[in-house]
C-alpha positions in Angstrom: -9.1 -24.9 -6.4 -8.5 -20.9 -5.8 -9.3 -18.8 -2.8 -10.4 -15.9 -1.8 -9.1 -13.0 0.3 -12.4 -11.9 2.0 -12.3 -8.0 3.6 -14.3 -7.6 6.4 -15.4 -5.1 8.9 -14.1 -6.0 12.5 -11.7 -4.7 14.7 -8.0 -4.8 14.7 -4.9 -3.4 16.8 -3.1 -0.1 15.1 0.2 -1.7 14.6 1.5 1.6 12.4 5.4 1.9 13.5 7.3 5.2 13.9 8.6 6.9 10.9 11.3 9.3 11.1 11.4 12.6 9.3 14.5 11.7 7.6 12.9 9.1 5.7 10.6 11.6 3.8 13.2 14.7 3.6 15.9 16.1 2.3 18.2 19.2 3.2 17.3 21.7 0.0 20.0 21.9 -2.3 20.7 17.8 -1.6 20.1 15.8 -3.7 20.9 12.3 -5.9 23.3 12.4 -9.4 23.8 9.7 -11.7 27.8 9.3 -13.2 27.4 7.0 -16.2 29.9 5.6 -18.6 29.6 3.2 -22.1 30.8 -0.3 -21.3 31.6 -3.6 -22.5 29.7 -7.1 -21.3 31.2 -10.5 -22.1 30.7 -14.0 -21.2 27.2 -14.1 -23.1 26.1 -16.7 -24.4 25.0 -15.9 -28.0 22.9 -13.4 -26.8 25.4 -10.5 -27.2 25.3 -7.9 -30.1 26.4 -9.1 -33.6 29.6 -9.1 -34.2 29.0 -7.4 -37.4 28.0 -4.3 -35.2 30.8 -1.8 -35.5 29.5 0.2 -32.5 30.2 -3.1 -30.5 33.6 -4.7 -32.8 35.3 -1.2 -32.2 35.0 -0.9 -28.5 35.8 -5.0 -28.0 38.8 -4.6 -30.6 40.6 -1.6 -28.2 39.8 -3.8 -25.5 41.2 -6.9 -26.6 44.4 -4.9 -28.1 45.0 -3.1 -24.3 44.8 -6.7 -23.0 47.3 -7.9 -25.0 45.6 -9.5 -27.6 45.5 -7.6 -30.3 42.5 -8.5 -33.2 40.9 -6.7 -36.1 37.0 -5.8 -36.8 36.9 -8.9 -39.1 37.7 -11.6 -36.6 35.2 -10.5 -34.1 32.3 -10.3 -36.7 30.8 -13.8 -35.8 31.0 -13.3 -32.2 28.0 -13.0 -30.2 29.4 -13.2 -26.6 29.7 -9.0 -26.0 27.4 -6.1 -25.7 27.7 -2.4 -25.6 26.1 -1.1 -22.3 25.2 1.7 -20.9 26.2 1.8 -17.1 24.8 4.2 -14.7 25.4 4.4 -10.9 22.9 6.8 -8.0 24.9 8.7 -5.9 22.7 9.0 -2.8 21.6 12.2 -2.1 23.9 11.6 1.1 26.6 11.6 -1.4 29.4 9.1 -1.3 33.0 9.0 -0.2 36.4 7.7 -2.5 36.2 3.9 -2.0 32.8 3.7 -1.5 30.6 0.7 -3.4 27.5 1.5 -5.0 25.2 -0.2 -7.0 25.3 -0.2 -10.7 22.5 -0.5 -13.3 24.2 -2.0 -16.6 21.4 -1.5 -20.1 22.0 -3.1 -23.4 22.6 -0.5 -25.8 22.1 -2.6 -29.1 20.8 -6.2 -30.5 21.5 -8.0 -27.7 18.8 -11.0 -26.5 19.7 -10.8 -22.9 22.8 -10.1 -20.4 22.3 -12.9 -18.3 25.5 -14.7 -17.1 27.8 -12.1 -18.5 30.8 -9.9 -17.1 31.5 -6.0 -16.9 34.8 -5.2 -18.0 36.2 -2.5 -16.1 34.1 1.2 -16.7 34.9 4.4 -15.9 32.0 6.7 -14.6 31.6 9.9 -14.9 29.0 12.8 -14.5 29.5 14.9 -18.1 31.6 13.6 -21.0 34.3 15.8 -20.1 34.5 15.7 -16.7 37.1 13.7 -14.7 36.4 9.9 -13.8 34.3 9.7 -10.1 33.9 5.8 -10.5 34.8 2.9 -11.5 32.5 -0.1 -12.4 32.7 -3.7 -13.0 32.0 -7.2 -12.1 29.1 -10.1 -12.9 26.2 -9.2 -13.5 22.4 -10.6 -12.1 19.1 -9.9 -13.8 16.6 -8.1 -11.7 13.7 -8.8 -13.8 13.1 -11.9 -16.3 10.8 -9.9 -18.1 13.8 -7.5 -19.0 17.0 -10.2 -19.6 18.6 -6.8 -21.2 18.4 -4.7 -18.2 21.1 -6.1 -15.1 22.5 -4.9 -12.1 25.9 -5.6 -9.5 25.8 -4.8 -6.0 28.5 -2.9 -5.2 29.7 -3.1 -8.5 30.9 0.8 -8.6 33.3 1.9 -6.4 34.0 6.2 -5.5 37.8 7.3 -6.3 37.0 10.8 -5.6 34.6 12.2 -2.6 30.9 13.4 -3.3 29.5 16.0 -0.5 26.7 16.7 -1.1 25.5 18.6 2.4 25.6 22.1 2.3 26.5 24.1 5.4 24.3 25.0 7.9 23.8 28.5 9.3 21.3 30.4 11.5 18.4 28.7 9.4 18.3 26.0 7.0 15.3 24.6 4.5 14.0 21.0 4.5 12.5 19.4 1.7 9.8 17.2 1.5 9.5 14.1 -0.5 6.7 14.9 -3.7 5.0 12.0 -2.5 4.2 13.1 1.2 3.5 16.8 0.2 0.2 18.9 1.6 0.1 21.6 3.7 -1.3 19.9 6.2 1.1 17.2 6.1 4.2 20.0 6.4 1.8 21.8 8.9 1.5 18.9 11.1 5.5 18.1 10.9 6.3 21.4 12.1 4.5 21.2 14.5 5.6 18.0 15.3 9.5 18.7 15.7 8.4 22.0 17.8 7.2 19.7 19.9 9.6 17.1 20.3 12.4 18.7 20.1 11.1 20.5 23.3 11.7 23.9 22.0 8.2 26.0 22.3 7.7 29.7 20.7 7.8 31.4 24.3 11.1 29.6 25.0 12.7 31.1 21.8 10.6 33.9 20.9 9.5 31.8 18.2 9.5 28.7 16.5 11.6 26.6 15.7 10.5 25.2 12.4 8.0 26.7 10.1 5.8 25.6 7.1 6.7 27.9 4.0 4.8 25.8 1.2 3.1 22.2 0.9 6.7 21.0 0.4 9.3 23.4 2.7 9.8 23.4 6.3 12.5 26.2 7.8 14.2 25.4 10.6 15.8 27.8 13.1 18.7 26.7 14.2 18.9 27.9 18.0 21.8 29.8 19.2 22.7 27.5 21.8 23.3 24.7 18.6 25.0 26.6 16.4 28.4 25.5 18.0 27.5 22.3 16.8 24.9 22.4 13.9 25.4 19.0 12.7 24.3 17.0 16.1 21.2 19.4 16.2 20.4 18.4 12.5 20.5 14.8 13.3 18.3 15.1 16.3 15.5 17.3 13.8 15.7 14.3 11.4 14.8 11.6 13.8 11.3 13.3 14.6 8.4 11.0 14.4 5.8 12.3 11.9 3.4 8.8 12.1 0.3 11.7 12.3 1.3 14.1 10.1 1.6 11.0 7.2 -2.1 9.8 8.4 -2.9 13.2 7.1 -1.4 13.4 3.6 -4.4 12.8 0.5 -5.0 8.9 0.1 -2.9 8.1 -2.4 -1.2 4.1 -3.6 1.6 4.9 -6.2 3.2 1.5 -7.9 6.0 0.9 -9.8 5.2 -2.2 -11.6 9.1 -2.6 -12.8 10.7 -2.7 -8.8 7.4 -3.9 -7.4 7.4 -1.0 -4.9 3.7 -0.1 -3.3 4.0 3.1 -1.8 0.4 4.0 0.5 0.1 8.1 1.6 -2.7 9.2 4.0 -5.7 6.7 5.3 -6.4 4.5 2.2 -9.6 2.4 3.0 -10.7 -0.5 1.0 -14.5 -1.6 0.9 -15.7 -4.7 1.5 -14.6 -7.3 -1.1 -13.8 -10.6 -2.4 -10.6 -11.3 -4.2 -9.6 -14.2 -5.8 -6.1 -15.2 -7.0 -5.0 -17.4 -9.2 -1.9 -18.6 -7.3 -3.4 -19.3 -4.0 -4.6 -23.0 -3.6 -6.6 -24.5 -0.5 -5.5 -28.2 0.3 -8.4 -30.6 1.8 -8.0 -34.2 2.4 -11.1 -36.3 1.7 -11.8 -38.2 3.8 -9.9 -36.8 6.5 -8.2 -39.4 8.4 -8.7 -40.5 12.0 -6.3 -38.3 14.0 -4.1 -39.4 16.6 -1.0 -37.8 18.6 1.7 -38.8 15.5 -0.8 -37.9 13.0 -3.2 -34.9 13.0 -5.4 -34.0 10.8 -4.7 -31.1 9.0 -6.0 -28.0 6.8 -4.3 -25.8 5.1 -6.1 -22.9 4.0 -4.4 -19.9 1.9 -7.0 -17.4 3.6 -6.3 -13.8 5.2 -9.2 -12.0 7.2 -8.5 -8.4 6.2 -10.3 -6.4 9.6 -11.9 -2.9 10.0 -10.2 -0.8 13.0 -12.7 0.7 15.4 -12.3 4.1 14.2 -12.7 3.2 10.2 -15.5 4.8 8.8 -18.2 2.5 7.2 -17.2 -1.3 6.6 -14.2 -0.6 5.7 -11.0 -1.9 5.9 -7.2 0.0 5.5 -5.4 -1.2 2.6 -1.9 -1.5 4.9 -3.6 -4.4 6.7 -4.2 -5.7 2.9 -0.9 -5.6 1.5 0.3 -7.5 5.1 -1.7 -10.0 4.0 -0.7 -10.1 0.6 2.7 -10.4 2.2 1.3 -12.9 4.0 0.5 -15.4 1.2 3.5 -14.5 -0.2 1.6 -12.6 -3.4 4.6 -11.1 -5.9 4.1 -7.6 -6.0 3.0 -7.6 -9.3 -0.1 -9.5 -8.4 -0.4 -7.0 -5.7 -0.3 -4.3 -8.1 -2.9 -5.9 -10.4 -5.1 -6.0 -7.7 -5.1 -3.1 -6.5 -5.9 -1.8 -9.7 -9.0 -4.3 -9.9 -10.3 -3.1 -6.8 -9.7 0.5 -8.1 -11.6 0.0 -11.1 -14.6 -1.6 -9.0 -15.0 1.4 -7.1 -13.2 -0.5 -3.7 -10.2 1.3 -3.0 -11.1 4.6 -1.9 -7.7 6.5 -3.1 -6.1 7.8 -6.1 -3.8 5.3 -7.6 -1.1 5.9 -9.4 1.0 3.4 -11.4 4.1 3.7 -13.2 3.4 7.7 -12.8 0.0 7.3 -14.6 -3.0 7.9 -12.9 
């Protein structure tokens, strides 16, 4: 039998938690690179490239000749255990220090069926072609997504051999960045406002304030003179601010990735009353319920989550954060998620622009 998720309008406790304005910002001129290299998976199963594939047979004959084990083109053209790859690695926009371990994203490059169960020979990673080596990667390799057996990752599979800074120096005044997703001016307006105010430092203290909005993405800070002895501490007290109310301001906006199963919610997204039924959630009733007693109870289980209004909603109306915890709740994959969120969407039900895969 399937069950519904039923949203209705009562009251529930705000249970939004603090979010800190380095979560949503970046110092300008920081930011993430990729270093990438070509690479060579074995240990497939069959599923590698054919061996008849000279963009594959070359690379796997140098490798097996540096090994020891020297072999032509010909003897490798029934193999199917090997695939070209293309390997990137994301340095954070934090940037990265030499022996650091970073995640790697390994892609099949040719006529490979899948990567599953196969091994990254040692790869060199670099930004440019010509540039020197800033990684290394290697290691075995687990499929993120059976939907994509070509497409794998390892934890920790790249590791830094040179340093990465990626923070530029700070002065009298330095720009932040907002995230594209969390941009409005009243959103950068309010978070202004918001480390004047926490950080305790008003305009007739300093003459005037401390940060400022300059678009709908850029806040400048002014870095007192008192803190520019030590710029650094006072930079990681600016990105701790709490800006909870100036993200309850952005546009309503739901942007999904349907590939990583991220849900990212922006402003006060509301959901109308509804009915939702999925096809994975199952109610269990036993008829006739037994007698019950002190060993043996009688029980019900019931896949059901009451989605509630909060007092100050508008309407009957019910905020799709409290939704997705439910969703959570029930354990829904986040790509049923996603697919209901787009039904509701479509009915008219969730009152926000939604966004998925970058299309709206």
């Amino acid at each position: 039998m399937m069950i519904s998720v039923l949203l209705l309008g009562l009251c529930v406790a705000d249970s939004d938690a603090a979010k800190p304005l380095r979560d949503i910002t970046r110092f300008k001129g920081q930011g993430a690179s990729v270093v990438q290299g070509l690479g060579l998976v074995v240990g497939l199963n069959g599923t590698g490239d054919k061996g008849t594939e000279l963009v594959m047979a070359r690379p796997l004959a140098a490798a097996l000749t540096k090994l020891g084990n020297p072999v032509s083109i010909d003897d490798l053209a029934s193999t199917k255990a090997a695939a070209l790859v293309l390997v990137t690695c994301e340095i954070p926009r934090q940037g990265a220090k030499t022996d650091d371990q970073l995640k790697v994203t390994i892609s099949a490059l040719n006529s490979a069926k899948s990567l599953e169960g196969g091994t990254l020979l040692l790869t060199p990673l670099a930004p440019f072609p010509d540039s020197p080596v800033y990684a290394f990667a290697r290691g075995s390799l687990s499929i993120a997504d059976e939907d994509f057996p070509t497409v794998a990752t390892i934890s920790k599979g790249g590791q830094m051999v040179r340093d990465v800074n990626t923070m530029p120096e700070i002065d009298g005044s330095f720009d932040l960045i907002v995230d594209a997703d969390f941009a409005g001016w009243d959103a950068v307006g309010t978070m202004a406002s918001e480390i004047n105010q926490q950080y305790l430092l008003s305009g007739t203290r300093l003459g005037e304030s401390l940060a400022k909005p300059i678009d709908n993405r850029t806040i400048r800070i002014t870095v007192p003179a008192t803190e520019r002895a030590n710029p650094a501490s006072f930079y990681g007290d600016i990105m701790e601010t709490n800006i909870e109310s100036a993200i309850r301001k952005l546009p309503a906006k739901v942007i999904c990735d349907t590939r990583t199963g991220i849900i990212v919610i922006t402003g006060d997204v509301q959901v109308s009353p509804a009915v939702i039924t999925h096809k994975d959630l199952r109610i269990t009733t036993i008829m006739p319920p037994p007698l019950p007693n002190a060993n043996n109870p009688t029980e019900q289980l019931s896949e059901f989550a009451l989605i509630e209004a909060p007092i100050e909603a508008s309407g009957d109306t019910a905020r799709l954060n409290d939704l997705i915890a439910a969703f959570d709740q029930l354990n829904i994959p986040p790509r049923e998620q996603i697919n209901i969120l787009q039904m509701l969407h479509e009915s008219g039900n969730l009152h926000a622009r939604l966004i998925i895969d970058g299309l709206e």
